[in-house]
LUMLUMDREN-2810 file (N, C-alpha, C; in Angstrom, 1 decimal):
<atoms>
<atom><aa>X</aa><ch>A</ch><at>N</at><xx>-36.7</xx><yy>-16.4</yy><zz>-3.5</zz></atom>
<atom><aa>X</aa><ch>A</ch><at>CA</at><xx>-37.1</xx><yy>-15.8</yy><zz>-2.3</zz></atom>
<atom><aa>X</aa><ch>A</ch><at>C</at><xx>-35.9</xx><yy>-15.7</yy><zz>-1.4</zz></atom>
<atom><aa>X</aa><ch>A</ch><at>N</at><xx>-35.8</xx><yy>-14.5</yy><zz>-0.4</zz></atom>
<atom><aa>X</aa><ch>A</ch><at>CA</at><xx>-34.6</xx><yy>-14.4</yy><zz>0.3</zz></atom>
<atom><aa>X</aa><ch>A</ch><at>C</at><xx>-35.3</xx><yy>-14.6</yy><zz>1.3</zz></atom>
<atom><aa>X</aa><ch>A</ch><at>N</at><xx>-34.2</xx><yy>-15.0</yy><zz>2.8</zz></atom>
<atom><aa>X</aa><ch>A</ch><at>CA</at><xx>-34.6</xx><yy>-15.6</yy><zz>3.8</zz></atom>
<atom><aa>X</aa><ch>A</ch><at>C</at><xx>-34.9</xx><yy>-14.2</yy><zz>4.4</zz></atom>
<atom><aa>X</aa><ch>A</ch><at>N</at><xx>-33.7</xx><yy>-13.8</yy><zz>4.5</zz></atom>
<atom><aa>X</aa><ch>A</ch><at>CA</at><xx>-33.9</xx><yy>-12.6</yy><zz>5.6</zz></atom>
<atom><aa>X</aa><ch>A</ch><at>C</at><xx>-32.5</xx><yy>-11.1</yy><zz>4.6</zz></atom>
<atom><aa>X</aa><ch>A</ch><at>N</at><xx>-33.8</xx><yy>-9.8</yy><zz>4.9</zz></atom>
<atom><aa>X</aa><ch>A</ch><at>CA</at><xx>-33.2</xx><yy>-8.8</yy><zz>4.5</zz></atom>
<atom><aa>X</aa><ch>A</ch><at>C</at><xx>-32.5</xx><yy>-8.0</yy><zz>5.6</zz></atom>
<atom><aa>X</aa><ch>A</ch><at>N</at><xx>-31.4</xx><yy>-7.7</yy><zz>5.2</zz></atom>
<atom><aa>X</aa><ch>A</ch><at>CA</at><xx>-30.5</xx><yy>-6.6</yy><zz>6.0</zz></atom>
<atom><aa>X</aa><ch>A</ch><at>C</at><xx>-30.5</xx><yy>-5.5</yy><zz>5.7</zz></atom>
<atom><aa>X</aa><ch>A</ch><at>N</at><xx>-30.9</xx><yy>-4.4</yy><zz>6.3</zz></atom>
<atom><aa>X</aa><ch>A</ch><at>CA</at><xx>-31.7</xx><yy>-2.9</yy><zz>6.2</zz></atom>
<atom><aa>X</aa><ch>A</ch><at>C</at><xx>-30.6</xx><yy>-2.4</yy><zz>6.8</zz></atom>
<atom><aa>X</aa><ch>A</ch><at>N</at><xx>-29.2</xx><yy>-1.5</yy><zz>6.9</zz></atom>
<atom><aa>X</aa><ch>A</ch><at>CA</at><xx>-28.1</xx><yy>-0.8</yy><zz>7.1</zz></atom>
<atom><aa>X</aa><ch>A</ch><at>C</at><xx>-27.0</xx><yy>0.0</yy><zz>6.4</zz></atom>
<atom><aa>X</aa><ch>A</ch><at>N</at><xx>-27.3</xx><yy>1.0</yy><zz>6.8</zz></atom>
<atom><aa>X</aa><ch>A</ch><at>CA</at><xx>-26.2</xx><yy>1.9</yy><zz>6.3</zz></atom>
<atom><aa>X</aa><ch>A</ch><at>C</at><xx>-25.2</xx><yy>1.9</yy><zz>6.1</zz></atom>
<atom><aa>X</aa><ch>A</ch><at>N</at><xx>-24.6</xx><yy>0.8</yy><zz>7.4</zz></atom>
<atom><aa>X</aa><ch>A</ch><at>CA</at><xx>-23.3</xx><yy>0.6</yy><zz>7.2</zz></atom>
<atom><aa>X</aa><ch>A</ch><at>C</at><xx>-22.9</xx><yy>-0.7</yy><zz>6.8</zz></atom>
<atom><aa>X</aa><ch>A</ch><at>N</at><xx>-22.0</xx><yy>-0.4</yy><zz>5.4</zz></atom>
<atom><aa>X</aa><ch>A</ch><at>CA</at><xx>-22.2</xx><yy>-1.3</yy><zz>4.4</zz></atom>
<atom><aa>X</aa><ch>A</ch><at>C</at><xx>-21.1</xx><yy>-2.5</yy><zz>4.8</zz></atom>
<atom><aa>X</aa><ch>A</ch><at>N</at><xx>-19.9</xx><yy>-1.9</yy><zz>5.7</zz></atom>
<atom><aa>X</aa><ch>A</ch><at>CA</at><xx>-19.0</xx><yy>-3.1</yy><zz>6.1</zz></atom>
<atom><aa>X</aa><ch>A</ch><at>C</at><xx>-19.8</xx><yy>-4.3</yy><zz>7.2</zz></atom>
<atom><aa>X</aa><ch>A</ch><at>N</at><xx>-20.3</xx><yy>-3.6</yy><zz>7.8</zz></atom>
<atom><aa>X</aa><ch>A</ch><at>CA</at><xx>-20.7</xx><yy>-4.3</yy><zz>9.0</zz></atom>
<atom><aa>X</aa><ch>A</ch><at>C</at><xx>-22.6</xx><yy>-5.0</yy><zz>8.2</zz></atom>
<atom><aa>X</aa><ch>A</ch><at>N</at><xx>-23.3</xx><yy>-4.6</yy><zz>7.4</zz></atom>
<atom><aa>X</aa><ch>A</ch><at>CA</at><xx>-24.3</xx><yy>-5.6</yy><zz>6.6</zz></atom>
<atom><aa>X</aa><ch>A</ch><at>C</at><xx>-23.5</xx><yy>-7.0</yy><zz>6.0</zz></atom>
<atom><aa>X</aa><ch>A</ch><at>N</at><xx>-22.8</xx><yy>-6.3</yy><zz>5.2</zz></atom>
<atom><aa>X</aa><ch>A</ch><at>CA</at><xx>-22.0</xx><yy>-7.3</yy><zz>4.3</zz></atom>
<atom><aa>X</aa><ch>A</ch><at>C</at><xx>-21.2</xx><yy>-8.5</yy><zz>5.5</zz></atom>
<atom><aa>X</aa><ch>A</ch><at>N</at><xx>-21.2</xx><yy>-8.2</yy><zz>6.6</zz></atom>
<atom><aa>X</aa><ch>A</ch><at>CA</at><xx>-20.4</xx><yy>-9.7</yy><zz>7.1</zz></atom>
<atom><aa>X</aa><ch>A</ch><at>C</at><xx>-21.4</xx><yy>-10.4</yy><zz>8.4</zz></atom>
<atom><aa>X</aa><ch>A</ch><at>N</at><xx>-22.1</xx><yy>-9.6</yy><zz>8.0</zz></atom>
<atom><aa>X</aa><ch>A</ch><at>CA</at><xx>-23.6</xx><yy>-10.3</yy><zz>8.8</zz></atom>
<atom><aa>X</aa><ch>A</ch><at>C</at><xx>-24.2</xx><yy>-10.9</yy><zz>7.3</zz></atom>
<atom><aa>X</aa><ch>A</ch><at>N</at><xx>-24.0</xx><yy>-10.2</yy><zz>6.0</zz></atom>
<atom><aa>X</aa><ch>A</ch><at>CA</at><xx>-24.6</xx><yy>-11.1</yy><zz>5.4</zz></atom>
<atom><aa>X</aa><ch>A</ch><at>C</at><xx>-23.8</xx><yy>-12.4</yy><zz>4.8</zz></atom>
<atom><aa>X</aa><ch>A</ch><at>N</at><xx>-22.2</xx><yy>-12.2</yy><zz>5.0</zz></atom>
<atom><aa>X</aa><ch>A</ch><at>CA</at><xx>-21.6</xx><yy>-13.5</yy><zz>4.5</zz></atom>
<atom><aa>X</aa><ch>A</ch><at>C</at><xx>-22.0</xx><yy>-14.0</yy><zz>5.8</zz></atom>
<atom><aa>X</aa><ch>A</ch><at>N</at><xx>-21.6</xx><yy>-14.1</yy><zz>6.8</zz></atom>
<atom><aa>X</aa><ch>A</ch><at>CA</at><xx>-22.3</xx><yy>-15.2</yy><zz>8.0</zz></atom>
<atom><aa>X</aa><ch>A</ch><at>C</at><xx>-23.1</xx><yy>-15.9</yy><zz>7.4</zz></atom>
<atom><aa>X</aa><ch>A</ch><at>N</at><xx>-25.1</xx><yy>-15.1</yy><zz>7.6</zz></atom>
<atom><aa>X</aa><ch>A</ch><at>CA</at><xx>-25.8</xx><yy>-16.1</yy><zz>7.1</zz></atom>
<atom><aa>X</aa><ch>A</ch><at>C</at><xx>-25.7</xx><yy>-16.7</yy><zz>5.7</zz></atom>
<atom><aa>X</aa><ch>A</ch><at>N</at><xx>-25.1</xx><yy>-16.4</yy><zz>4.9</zz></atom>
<atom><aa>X</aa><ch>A</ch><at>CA</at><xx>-24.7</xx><yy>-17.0</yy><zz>3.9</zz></atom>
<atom><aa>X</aa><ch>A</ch><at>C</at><xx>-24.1</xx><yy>-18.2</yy><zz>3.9</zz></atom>
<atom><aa>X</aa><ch>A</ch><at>N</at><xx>-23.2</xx><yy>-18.0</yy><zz>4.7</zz></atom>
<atom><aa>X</aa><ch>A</ch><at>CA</at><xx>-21.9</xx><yy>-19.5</yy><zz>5.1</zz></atom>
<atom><aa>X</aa><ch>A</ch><at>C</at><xx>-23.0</xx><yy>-20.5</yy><zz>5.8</zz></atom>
<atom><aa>X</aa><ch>A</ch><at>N</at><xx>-23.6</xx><yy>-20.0</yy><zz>6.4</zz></atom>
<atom><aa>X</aa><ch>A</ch><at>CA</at><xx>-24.2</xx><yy>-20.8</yy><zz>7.4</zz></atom>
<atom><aa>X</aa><ch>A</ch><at>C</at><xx>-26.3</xx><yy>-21.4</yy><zz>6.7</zz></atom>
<atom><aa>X</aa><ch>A</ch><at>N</at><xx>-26.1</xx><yy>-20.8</yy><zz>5.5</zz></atom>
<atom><aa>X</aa><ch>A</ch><at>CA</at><xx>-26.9</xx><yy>-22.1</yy><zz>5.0</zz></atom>
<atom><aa>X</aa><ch>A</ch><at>C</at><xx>-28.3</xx><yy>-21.2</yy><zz>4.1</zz></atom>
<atom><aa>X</aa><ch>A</ch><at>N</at><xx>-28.4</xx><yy>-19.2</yy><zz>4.7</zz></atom>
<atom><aa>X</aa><ch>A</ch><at>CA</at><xx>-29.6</xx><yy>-18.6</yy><zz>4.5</zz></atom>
<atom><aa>X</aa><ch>A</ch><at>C</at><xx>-29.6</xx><yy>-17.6</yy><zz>3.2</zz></atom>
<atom><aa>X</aa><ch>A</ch><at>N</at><xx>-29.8</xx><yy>-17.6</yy><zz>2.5</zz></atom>
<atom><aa>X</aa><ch>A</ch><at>CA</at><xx>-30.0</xx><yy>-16.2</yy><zz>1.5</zz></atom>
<atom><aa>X</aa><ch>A</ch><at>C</at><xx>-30.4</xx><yy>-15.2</yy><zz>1.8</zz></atom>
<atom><aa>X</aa><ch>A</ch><at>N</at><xx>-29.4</xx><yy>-14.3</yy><zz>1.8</zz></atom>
<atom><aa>X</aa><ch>A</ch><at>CA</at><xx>-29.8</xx><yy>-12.9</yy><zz>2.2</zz></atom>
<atom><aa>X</aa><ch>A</ch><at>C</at><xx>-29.4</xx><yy>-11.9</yy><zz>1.3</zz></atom>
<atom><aa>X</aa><ch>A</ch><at>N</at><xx>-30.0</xx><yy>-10.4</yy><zz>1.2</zz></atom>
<atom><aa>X</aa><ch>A</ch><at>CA</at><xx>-30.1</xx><yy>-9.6</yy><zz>0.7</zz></atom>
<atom><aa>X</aa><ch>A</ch><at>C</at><xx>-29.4</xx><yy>-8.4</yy><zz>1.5</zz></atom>
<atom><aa>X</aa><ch>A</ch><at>N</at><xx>-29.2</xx><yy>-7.1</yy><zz>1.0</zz></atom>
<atom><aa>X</aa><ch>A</ch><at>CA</at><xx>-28.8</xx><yy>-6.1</yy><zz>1.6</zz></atom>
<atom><aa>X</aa><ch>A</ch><at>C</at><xx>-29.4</xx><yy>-5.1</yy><zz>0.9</zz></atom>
<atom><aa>X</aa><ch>A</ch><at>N</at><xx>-30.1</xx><yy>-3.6</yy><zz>1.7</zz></atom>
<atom><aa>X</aa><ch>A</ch><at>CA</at><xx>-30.2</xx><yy>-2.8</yy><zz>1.2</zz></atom>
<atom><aa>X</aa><ch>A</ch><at>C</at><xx>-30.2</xx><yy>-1.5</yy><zz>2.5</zz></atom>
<atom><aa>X</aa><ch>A</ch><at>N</at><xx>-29.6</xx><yy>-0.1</yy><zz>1.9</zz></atom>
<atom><aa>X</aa><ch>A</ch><at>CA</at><xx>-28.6</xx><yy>0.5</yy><zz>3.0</zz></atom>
<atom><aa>X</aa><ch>A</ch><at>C</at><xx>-29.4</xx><yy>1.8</yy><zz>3.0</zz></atom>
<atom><aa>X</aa><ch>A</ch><at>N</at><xx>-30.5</xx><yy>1.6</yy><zz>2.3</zz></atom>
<atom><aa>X</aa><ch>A</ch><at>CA</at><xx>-31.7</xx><yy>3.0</yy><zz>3.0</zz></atom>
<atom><aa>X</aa><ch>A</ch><at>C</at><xx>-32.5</xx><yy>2.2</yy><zz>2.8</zz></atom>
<atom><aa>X</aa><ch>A</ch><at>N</at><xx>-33.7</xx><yy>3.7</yy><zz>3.4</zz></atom>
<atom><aa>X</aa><ch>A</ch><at>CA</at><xx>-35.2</xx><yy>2.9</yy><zz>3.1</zz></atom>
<atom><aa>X</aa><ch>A</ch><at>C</at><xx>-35.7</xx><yy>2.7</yy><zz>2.1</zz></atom>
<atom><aa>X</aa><ch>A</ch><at>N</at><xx>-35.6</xx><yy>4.3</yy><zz>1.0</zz></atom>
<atom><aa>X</aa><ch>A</ch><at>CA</at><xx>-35.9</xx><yy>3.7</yy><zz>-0.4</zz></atom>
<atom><aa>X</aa><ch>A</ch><at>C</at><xx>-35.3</xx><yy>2.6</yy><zz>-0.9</zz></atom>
<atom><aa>X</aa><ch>A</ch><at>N</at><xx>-34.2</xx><yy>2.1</yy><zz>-0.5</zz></atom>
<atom><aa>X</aa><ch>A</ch><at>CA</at><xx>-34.0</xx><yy>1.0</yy><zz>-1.3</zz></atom>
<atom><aa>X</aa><ch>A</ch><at>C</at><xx>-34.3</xx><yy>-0.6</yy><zz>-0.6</zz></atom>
<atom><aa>X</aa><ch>A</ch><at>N</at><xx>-34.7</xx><yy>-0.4</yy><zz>0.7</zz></atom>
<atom><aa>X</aa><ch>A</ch><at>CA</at><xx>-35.9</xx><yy>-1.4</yy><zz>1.3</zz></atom>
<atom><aa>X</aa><ch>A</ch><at>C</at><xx>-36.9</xx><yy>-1.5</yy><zz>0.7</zz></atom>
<atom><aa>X</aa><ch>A</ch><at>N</at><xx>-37.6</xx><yy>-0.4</yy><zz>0.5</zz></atom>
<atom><aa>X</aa><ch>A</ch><at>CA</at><xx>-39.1</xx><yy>-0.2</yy><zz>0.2</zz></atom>
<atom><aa>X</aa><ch>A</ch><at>C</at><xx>-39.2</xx><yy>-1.7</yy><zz>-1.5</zz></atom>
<atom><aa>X</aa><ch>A</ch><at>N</at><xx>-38.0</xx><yy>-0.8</yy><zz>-1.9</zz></atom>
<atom><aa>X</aa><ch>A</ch><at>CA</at><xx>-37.9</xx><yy>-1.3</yy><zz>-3.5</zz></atom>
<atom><aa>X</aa><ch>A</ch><at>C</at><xx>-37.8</xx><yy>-2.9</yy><zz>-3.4</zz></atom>
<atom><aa>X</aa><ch>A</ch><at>N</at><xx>-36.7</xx><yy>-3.5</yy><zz>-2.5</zz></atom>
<atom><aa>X</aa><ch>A</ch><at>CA</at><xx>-36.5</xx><yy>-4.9</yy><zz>-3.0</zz></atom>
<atom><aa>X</aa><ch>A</ch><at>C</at><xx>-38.0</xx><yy>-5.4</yy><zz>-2.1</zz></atom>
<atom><aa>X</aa><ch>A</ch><at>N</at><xx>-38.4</xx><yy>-4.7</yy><zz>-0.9</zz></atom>
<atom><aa>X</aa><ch>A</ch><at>CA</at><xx>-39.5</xx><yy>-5.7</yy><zz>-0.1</zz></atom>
<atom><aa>X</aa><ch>A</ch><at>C</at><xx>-40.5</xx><yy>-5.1</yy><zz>-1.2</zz></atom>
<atom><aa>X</aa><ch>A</ch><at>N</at><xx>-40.9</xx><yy>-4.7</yy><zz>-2.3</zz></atom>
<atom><aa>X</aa><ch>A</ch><at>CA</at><xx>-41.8</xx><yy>-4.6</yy><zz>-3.1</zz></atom>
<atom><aa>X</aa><ch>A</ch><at>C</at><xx>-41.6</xx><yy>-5.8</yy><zz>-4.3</zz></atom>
<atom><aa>X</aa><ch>A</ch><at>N</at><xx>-40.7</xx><yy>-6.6</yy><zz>-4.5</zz></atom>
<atom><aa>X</aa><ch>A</ch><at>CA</at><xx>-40.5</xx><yy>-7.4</yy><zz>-5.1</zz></atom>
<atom><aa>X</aa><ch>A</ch><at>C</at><xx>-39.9</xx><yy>-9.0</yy><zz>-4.3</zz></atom>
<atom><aa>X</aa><ch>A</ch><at>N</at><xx>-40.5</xx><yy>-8.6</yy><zz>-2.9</zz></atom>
<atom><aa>X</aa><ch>A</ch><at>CA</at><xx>-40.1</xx><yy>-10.4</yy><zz>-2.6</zz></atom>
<atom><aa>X</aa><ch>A</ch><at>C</at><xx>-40.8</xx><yy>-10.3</yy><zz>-1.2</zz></atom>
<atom><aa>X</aa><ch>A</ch><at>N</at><xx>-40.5</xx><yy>-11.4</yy><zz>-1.1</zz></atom>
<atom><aa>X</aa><ch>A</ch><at>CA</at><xx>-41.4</xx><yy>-11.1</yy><zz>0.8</zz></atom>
<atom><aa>X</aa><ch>A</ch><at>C</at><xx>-40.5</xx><yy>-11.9</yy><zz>1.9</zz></atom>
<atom><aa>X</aa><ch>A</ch><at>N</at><xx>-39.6</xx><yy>-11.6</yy><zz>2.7</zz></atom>
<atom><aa>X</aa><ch>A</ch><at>CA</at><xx>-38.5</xx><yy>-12.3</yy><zz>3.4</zz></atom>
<atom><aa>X</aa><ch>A</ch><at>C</at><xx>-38.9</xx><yy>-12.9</yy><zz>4.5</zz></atom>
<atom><aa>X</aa><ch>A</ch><at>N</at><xx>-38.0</xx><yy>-13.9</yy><zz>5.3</zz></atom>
<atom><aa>X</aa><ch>A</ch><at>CA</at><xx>-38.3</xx><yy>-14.3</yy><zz>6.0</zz></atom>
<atom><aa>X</aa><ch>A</ch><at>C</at><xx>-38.2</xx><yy>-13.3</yy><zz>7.7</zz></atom>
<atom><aa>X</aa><ch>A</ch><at>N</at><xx>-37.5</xx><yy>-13.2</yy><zz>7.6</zz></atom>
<atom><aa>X</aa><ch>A</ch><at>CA</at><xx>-37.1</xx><yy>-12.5</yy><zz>8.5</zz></atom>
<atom><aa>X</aa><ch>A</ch><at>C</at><xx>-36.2</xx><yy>-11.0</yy><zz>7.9</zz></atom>
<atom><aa>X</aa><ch>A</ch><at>N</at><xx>-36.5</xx><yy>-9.5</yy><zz>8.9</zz></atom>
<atom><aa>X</aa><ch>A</ch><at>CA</at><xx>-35.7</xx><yy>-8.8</yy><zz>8.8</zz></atom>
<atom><aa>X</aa><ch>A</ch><at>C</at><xx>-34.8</xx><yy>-8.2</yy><zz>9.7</zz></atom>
<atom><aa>X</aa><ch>A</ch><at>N</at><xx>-33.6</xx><yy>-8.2</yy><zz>9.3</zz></atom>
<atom><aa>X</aa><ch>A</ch><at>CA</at><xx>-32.9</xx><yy>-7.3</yy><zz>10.6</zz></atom>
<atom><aa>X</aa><ch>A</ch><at>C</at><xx>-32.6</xx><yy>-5.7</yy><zz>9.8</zz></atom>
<atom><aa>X</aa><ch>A</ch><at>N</at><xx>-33.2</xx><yy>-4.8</yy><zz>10.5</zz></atom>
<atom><aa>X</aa><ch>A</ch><at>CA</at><xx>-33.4</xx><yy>-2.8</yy><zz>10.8</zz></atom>
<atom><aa>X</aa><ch>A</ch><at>C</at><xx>-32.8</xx><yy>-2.5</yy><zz>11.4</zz></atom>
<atom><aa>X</aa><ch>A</ch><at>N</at><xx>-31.7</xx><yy>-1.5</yy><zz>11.0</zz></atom>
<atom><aa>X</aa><ch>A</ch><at>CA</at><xx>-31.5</xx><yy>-0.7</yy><zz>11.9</zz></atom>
<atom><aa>X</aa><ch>A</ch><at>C</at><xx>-31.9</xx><yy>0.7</yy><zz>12.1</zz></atom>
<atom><aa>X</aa><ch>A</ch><at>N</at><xx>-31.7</xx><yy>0.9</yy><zz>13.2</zz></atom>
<atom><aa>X</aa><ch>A</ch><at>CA</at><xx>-32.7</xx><yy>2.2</yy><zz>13.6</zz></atom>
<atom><aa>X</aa><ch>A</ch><at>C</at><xx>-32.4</xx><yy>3.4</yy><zz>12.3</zz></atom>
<atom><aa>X</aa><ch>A</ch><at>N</at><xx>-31.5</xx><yy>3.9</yy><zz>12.3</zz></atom>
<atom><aa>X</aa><ch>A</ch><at>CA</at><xx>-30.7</xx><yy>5.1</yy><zz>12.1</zz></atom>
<atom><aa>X</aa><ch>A</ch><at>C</at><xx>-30.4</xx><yy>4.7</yy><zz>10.4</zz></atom>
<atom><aa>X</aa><ch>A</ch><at>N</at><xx>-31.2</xx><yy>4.9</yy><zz>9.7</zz></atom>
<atom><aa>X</aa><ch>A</ch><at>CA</at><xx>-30.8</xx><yy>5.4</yy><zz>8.2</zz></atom>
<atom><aa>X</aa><ch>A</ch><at>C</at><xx>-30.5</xx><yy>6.8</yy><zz>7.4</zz></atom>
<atom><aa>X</aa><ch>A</ch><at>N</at><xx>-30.1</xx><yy>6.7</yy><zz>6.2</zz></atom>
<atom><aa>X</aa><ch>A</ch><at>CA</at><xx>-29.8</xx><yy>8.1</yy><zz>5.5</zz></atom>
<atom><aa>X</aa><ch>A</ch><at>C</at><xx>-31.0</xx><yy>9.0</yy><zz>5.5</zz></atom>
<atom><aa>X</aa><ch>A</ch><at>N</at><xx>-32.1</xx><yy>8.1</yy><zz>5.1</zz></atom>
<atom><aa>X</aa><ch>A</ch><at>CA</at><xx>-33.4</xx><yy>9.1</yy><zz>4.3</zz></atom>
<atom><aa>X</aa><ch>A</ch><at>C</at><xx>-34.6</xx><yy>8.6</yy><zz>5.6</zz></atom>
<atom><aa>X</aa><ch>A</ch><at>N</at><xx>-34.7</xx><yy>7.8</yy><zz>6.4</zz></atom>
<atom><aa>X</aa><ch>A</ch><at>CA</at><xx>-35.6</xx><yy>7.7</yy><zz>7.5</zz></atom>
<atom><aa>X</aa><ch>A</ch><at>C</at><xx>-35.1</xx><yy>7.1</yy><zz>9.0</zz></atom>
<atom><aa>X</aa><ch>A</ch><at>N</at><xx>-36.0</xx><yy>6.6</yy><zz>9.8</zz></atom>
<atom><aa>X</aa><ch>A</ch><at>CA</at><xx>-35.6</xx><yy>5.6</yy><zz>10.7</zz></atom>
<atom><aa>X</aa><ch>A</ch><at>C</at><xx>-36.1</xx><yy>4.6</yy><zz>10.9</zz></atom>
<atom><aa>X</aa><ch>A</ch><at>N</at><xx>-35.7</xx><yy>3.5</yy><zz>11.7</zz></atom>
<atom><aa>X</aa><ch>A</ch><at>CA</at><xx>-36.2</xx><yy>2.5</yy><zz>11.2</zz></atom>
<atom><aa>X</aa><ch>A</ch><at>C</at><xx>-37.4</xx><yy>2.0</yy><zz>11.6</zz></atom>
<atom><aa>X</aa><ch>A</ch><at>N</at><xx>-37.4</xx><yy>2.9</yy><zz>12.8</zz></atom>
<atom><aa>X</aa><ch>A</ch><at>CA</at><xx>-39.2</xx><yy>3.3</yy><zz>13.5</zz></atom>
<atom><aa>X</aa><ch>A</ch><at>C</at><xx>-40.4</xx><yy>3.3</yy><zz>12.0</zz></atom>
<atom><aa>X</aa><ch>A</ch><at>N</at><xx>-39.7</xx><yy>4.2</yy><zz>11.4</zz></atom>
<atom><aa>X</aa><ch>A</ch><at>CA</at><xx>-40.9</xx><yy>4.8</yy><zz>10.5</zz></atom>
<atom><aa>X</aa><ch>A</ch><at>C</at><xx>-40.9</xx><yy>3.6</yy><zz>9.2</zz></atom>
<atom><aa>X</aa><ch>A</ch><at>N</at><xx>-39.7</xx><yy>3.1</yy><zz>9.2</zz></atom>
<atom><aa>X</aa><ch>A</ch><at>CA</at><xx>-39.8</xx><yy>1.9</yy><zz>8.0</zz></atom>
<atom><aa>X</aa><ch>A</ch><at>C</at><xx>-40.4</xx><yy>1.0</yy><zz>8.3</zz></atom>
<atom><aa>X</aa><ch>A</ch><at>N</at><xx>-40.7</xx><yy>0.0</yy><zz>9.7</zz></atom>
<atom><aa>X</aa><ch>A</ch><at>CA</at><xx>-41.1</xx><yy>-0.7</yy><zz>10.2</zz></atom>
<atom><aa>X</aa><ch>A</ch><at>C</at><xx>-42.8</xx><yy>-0.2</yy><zz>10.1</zz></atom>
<atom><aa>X</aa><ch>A</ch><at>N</at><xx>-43.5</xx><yy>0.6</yy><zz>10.7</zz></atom>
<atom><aa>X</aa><ch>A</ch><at>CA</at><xx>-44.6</xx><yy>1.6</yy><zz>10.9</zz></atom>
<atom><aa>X</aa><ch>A</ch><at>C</at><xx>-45.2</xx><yy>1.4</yy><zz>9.0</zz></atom>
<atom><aa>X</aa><ch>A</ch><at>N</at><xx>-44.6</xx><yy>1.9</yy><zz>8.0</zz></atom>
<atom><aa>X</aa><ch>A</ch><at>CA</at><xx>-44.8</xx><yy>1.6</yy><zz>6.3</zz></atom>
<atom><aa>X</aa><ch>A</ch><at>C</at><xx>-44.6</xx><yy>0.4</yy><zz>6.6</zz></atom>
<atom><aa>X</aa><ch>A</ch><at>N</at><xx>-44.1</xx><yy>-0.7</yy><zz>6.9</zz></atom>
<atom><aa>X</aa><ch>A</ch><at>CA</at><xx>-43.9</xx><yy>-2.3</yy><zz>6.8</zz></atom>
<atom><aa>X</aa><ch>A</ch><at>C</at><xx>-45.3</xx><yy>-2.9</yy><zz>7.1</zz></atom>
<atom><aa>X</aa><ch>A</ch><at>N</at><xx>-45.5</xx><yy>-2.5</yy><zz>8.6</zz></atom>
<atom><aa>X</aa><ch>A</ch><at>CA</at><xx>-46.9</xx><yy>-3.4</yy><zz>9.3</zz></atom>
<atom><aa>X</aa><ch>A</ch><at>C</at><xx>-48.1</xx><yy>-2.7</yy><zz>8.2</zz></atom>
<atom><aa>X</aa><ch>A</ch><at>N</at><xx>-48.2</xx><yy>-1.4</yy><zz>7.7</zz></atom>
<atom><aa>X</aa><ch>A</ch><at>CA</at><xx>-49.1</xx><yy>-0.9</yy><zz>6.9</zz></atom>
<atom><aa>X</aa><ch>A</ch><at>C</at><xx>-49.5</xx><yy>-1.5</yy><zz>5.4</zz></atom>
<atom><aa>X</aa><ch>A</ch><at>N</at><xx>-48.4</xx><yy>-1.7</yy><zz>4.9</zz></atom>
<atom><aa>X</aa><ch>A</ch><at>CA</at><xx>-48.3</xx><yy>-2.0</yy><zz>3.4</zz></atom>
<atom><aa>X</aa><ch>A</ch><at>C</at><xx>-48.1</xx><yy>-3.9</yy><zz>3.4</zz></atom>
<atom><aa>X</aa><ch>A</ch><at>N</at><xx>-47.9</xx><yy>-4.0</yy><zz>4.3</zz></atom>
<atom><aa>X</aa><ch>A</ch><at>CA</at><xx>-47.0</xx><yy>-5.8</yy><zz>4.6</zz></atom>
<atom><aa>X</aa><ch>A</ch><at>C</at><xx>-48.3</xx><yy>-6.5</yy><zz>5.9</zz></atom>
<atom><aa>X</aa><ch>A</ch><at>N</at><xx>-49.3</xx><yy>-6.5</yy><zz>6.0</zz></atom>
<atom><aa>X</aa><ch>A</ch><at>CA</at><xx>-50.1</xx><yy>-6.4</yy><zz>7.5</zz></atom>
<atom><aa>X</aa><ch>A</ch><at>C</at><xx>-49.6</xx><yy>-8.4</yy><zz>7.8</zz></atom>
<atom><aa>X</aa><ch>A</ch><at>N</at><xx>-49.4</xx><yy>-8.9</yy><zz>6.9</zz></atom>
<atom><aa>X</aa><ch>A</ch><at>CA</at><xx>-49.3</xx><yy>-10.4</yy><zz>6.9</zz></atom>
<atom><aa>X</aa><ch>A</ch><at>C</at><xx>-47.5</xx><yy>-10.8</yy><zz>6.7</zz></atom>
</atoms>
């Protein structure tokens, strides 16, 4: 199980938010659209997510909106 998923396009600035929490103790994941959100939060359930607004193929309004729908717990 990962702690917390990082949802961002921009792949320099996920990756050093994801070594951070890394260093500092949490397992984390990255994925840099929504389809590829949808995919890994269909195979695990995180602790926490950090979204950012502004993706390739949605926003993160609308990812969140499919999250509470498909995820209500």
């Amino acid at each position: 199980m990962i702690d917390i998923l990082i949802i961002d396009d921009d792949a320099a600035l996920a990756e050093m938010v994801a070594l951070h929490l890394d260093d500092n103790g949490l397992k984390s994941t990255l994925a840099h659209t929504g389809a590829e959100a949808r995919e890994k939060l269909a195979a695990t359930k995180p602790k926490a997510i950090l979204l950012d607004q502004n993706l390739p193929d949605t926003t993160g309004l609308k990812l969140l909106g499919w999250l509470k729908e498909t995820h209500p717990n």
